[in-house]
C-alpha positions as CSV (number, residue, x, y, z in Angstrom):
1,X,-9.5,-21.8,2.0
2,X,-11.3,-25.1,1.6
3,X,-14.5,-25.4,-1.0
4,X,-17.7,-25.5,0.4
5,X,-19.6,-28.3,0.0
6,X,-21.4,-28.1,-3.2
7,X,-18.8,-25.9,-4.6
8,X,-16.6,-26.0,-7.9
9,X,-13.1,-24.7,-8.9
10,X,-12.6,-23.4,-12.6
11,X,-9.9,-21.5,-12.7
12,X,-10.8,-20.1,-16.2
13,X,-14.2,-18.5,-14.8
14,X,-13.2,-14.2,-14.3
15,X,-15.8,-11.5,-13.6
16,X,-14.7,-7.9,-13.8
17,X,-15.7,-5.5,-11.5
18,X,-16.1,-1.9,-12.1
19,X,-17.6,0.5,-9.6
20,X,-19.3,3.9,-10.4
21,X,-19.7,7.3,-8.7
22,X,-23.2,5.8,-7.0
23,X,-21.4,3.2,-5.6
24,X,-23.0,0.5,-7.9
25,X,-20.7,-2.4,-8.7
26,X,-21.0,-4.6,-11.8
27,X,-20.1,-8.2,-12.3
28,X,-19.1,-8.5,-16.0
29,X,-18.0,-12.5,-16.8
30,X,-15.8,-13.1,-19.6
31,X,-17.1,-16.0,-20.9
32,X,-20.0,-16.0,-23.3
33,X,-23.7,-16.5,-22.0
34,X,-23.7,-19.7,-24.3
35,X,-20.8,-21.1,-22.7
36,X,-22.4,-21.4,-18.8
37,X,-26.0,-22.8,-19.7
38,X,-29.5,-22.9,-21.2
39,X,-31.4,-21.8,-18.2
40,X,-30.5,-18.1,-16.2
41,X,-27.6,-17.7,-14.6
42,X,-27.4,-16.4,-11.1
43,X,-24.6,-14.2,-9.0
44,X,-24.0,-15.4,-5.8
45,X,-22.6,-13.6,-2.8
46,X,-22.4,-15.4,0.4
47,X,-21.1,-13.9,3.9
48,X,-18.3,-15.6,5.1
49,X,-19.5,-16.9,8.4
50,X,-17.4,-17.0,11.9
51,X,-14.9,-20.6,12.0
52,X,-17.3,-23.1,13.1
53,X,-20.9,-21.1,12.0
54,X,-22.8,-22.1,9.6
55,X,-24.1,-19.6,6.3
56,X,-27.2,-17.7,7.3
57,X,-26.7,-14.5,4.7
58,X,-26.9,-14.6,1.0
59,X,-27.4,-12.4,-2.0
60,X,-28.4,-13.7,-5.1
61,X,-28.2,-11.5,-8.2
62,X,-29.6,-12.1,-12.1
63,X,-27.1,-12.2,-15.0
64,X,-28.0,-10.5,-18.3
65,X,-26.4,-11.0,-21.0
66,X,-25.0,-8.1,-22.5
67,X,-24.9,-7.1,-26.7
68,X,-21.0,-8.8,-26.9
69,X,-22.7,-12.1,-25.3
70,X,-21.1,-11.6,-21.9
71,X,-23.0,-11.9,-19.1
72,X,-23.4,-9.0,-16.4
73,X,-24.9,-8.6,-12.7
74,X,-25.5,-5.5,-10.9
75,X,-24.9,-4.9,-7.1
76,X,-26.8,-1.5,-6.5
77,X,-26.0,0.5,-3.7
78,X,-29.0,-0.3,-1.5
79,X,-30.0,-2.8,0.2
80,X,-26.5,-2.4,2.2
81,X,-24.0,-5.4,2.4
82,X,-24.1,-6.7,5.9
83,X,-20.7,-5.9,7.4
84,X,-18.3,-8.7,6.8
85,X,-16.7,-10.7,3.7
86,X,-19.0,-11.7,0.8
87,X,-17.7,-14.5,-1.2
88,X,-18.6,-14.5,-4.8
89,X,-19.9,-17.5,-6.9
90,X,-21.5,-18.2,-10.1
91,X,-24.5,-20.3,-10.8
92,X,-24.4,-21.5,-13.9
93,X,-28.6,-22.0,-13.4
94,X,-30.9,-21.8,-10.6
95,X,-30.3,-24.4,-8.4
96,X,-26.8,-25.3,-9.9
97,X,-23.6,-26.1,-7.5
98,X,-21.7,-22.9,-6.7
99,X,-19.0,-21.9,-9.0
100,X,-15.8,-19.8,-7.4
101,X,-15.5,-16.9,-9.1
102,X,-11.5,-15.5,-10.1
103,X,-11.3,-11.5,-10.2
104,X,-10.7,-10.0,-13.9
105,X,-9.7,-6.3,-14.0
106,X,-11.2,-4.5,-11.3
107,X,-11.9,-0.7,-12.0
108,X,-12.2,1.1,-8.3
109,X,-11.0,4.5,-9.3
110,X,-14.1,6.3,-8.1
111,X,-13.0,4.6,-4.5
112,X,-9.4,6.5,-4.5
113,X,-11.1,9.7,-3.5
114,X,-14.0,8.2,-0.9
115,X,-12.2,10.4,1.6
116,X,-12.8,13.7,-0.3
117,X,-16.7,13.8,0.5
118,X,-18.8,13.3,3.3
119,X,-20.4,9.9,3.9
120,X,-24.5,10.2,5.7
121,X,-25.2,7.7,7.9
122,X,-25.1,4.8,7.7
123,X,-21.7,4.2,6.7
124,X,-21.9,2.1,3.5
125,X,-18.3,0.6,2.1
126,X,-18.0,-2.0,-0.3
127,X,-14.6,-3.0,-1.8
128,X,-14.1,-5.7,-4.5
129,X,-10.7,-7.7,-3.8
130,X,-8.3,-10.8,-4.4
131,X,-8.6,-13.2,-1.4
132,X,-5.3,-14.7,-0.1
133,X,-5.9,-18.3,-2.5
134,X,-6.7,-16.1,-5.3
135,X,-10.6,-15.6,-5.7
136,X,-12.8,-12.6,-6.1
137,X,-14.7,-11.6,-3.0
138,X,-16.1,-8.2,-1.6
139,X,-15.3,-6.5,1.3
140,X,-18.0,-4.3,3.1
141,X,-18.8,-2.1,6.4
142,X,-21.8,-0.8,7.3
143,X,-21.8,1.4,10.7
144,X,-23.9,4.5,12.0
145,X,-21.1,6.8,11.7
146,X,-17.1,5.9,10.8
147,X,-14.2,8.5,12.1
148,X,-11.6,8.5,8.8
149,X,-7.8,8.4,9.8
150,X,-6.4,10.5,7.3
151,X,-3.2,10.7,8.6
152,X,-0.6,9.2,10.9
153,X,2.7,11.0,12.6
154,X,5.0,9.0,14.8
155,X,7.6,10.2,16.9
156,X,9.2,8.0,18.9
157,X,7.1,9.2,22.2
158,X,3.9,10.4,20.7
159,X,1.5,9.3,17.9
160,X,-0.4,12.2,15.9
161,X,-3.5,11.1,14.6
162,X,-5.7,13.1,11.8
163,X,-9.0,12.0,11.2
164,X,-12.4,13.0,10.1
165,X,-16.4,11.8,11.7
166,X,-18.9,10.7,8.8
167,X,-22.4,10.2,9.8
168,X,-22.2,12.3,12.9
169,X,-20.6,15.3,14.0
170,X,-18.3,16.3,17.1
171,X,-20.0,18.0,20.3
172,X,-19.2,19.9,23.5
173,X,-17.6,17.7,25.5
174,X,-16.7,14.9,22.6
175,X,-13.5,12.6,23.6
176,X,-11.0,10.1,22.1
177,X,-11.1,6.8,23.5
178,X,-8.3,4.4,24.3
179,X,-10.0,1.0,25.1
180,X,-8.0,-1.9,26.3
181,X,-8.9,-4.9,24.9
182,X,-10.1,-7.2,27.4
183,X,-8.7,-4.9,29.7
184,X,-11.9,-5.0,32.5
185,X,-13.4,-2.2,31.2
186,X,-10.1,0.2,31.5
187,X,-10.1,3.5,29.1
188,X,-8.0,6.3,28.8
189,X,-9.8,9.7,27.3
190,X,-7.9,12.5,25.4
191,X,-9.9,15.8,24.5
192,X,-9.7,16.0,20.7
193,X,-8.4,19.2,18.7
194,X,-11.9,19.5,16.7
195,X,-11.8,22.1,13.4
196,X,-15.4,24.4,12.9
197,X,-16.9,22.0,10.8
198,X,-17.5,19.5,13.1
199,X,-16.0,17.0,11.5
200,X,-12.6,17.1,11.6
201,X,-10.2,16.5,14.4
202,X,-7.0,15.3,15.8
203,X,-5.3,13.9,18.8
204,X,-1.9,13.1,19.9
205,X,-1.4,9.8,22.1
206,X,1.3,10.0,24.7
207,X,2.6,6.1,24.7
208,X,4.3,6.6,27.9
209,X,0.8,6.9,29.4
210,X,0.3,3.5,27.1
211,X,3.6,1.7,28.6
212,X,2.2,2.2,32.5
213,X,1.4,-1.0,34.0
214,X,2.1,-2.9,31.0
215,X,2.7,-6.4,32.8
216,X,4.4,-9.4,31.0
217,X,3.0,-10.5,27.1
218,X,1.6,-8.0,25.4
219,X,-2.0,-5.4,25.2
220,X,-4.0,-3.7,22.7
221,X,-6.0,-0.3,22.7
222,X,-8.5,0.3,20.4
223,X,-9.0,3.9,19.4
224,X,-12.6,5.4,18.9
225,X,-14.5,8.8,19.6
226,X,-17.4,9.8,21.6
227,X,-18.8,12.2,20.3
228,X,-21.2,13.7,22.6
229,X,-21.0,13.0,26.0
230,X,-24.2,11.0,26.1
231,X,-24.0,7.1,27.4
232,X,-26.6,6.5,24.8
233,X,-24.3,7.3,21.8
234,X,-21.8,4.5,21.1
235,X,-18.1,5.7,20.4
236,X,-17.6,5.6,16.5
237,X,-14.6,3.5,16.0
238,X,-10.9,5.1,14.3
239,X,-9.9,3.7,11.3
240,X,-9.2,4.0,7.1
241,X,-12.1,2.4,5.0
242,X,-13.1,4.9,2.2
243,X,-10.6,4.3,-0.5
244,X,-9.8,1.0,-2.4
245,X,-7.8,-1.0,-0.3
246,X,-9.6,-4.0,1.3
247,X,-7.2,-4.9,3.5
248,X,-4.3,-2.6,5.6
249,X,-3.4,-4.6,8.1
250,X,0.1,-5.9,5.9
251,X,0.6,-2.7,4.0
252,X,0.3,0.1,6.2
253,X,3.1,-0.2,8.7
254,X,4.6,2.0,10.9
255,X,7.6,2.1,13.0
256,X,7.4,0.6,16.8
257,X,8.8,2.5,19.7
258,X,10.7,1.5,22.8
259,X,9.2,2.9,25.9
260,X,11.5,1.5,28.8
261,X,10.8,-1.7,28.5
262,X,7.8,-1.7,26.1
263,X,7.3,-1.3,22.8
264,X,4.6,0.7,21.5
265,X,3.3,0.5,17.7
266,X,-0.1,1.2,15.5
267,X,-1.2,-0.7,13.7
268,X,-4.5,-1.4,11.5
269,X,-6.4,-4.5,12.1
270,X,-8.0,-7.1,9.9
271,X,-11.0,-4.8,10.0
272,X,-8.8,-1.8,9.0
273,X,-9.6,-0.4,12.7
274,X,-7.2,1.8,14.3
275,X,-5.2,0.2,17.5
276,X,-2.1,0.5,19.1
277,X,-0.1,-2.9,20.8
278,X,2.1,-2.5,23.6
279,X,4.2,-5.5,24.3
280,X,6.7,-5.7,27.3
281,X,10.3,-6.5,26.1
282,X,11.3,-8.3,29.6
């Protein structure tokens, strides 16, 4: 990742994170107040805009300086994050170039258990991380309602999925959805197994029904439930966001299987979505 124009490195400047039950997160630094300047300091967080967009969303955040002499900034849980990547920075005084900021210790216990409770709408997620060259950054979602996968079984015909709607609930005539991506509009529908809360369902995908008329290259189906059968209600997309992992997509693997000649595998994507690729082997 390149530095933005106006931007420093120091690799020696570390904020810890620590997030509590409310879902407030605080920036502690570890260098002293007297070490950064005379004038205020500021938090930054900036969201990453699209390859080729320019910056159009940021959050800037005072720094008080604690009894120790360290400095702290709160995040509180509202306003919500826009959904998206919020890159974190320190200025060292108003107006000051932006500082990169390195993660210290990063306490997101309270986040292990996210799926143990039910979420109201909108779905607010916020997840301090490492990005890939090493810099501290938060990951957040914000949607109407979120359907939790909380469990995956693979055979190799089926896939088994368990999951869980926050925000909403599940209605006569609710469906799973099976989307192919930039597939003309086409979508297979499966009739969930709902519990009598509402809430919780499951489905099993069939990927033989996946593997017919698979061409040449591969596709992708993107997983979601409707969950009344209303046009004016948008499916809630599948996936795993209420625990502390920012990013699945390399960690949570499961094994492919060979339809004929396709192979069928989930997988999470860079948005920790639920989809499944199918990719002709001839």
């Amino acid at each position: 990742m390149t530095t933005e124009p106006g931007a420093t490195r120091d690799a020696h400047l570390r904020a810890d994170c620590t997030i509590d039950a409310d879902g407030r997160i605080a920036f502690t630094f570890r260098s002293p107040a007297a070490a950064l300047g005379s004038r205020p300091p500021q938090l930054l967080l900036r969201l990453r805009p699209k390859k080729g967009q320019p910056e159009k969303v940021l959050h800037v955040l005072d720094l008080d300086a604690l009894d120790d002499g360290r400095l702290c900034a709160v995040l509180e849980p509202k306003p919500a994050l826009a959904e998206g990547r919020w890159d974190v920075y320190l200025l060292a005084e108003p107006g000051a170039a932006r500082q990169r900021v390195r993660p210290g210790l990063r306490d997101l216990r309270v986040l292990v258990g996210g799926q143990a409770r039910d979420w109201p709408s909108p779905v607010a997620v916020r997840v301090p991380y490492t990005t890939k060259d090493g810099y501290l950054a938060v990951r957040a979602w914000l949607r109407t309602a979120h359907a939790e996968v909380e469990g995956i079984e693979v055979t190799d015909r089926t896939m088994t999925v368990r999951a869980r709607l926050h925000g909403t609930t599940l209605a006569d005539g609710a469906a799973v959805r099976l989307r192919l991506r930039g597939g003309n509009g086409v979508v297979r529908t499966l009739v969930p197994r709902a519990a009598s809360d509402g809430r919780a369902f499951s489905f099993t995908v069939d990927y033989g029904e996946l593997a017919v008329g698979q061409g040449k290259g591969s596709g992708v189906w993107d997983l979601s439930v409707q969950s009344r059968p209303d046009a004016a209600v948008s499916p809630v997309r599948l996936g795993r966001l209420l625990d502390d992992v920012a990013d699945r997509k390399e960690i949570f693997v499961w094994p492919a299987a060979e339809v004929g000649a396709v192979v069928v595998r989930p997988y999470y994507t860079v948005d920790n979505d639920l989809s499944v690729e199918v990719t002709a082997t001839a």
